[in-house]
C-alpha positions as CSV (number, residue, x, y, z in Angstrom):
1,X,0.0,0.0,0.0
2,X,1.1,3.4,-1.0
3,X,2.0,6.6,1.4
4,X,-1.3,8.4,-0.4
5,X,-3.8,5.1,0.2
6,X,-2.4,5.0,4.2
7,X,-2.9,8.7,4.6
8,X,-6.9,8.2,3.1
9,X,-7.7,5.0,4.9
10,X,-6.3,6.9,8.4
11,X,-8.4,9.9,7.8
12,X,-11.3,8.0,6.7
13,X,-11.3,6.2,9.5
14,X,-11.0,8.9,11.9
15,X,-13.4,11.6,10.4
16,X,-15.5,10.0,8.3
17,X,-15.1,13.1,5.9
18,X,-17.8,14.4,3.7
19,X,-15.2,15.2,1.6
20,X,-11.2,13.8,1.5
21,X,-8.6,14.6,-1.2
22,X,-5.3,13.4,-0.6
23,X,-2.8,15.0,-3.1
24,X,0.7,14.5,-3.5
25,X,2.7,17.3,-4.0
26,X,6.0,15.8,-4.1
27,X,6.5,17.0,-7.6
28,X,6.4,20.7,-7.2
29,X,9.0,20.4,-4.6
30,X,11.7,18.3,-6.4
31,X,15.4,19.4,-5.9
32,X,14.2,21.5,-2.4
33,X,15.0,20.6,1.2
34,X,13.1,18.2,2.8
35,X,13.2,16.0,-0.7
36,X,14.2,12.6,0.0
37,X,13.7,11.5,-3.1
38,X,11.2,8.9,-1.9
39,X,8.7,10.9,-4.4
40,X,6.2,11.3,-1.2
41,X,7.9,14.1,0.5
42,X,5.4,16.7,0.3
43,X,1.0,16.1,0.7
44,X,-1.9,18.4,0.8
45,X,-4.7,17.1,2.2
46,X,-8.9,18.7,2.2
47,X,-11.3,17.6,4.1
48,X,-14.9,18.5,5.1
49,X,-16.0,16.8,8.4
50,X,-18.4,16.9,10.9
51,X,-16.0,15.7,13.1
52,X,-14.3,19.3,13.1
53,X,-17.2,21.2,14.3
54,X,-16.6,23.4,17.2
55,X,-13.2,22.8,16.6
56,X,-10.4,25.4,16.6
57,X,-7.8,25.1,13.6
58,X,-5.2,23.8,15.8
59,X,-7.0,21.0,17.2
60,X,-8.3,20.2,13.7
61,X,-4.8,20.5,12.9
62,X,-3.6,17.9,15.5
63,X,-6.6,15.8,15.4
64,X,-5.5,14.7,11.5
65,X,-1.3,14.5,13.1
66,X,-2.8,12.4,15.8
67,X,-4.9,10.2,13.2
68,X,-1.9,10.2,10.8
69,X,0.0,8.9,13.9
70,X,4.2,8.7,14.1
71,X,4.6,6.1,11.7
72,X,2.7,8.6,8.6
73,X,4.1,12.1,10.0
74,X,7.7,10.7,10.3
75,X,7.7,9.5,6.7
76,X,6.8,13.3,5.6
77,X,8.4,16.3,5.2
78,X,5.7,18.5,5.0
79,X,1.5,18.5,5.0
80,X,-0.5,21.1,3.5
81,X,-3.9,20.9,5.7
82,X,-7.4,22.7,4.8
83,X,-9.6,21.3,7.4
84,X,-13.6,22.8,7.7
């Protein structure tokens, strides 16, 4: 399974967005720190959720990094969140 399908199925799970796009952005970021190579360096990720209502934009913010978990936010150099 791919870094883009683990991201999805971990935010599915945890939200169960109205809407989820998962977009890797490695591409536009080729050549700059933080590019391993690896091809999954950079993400954005959109979601629409219920789950995020009442929420403030940091703990929407850490709510995805705490669904993501170590093992996903170690693997990343950097995630692009718009969370509503």
């Amino acid at each position: 399974m791919g870094l883009e399908s683990e991201i999805h199925d971990r935010l599915e799970a945890a939200f169960a967005p109205r809407t989820l796009v998962v977009e890797n952005e490695s591409h536009r970021h080729a050549g700059h720190a933080g590019d391993d190579g690896s091809g999954e360096s950079h993400w954005k990720v959109t979601i629409e959720a219920e789950a995020f209502a009442g929420m403030s934009r940091i703990a929407r913010h850490r709510a995805v990094h705490g669904a993501l978990g170590p093992g996903i936010m170690g693997r990343i150099h950097a995630l692009s969140l718009d969370l509503s």
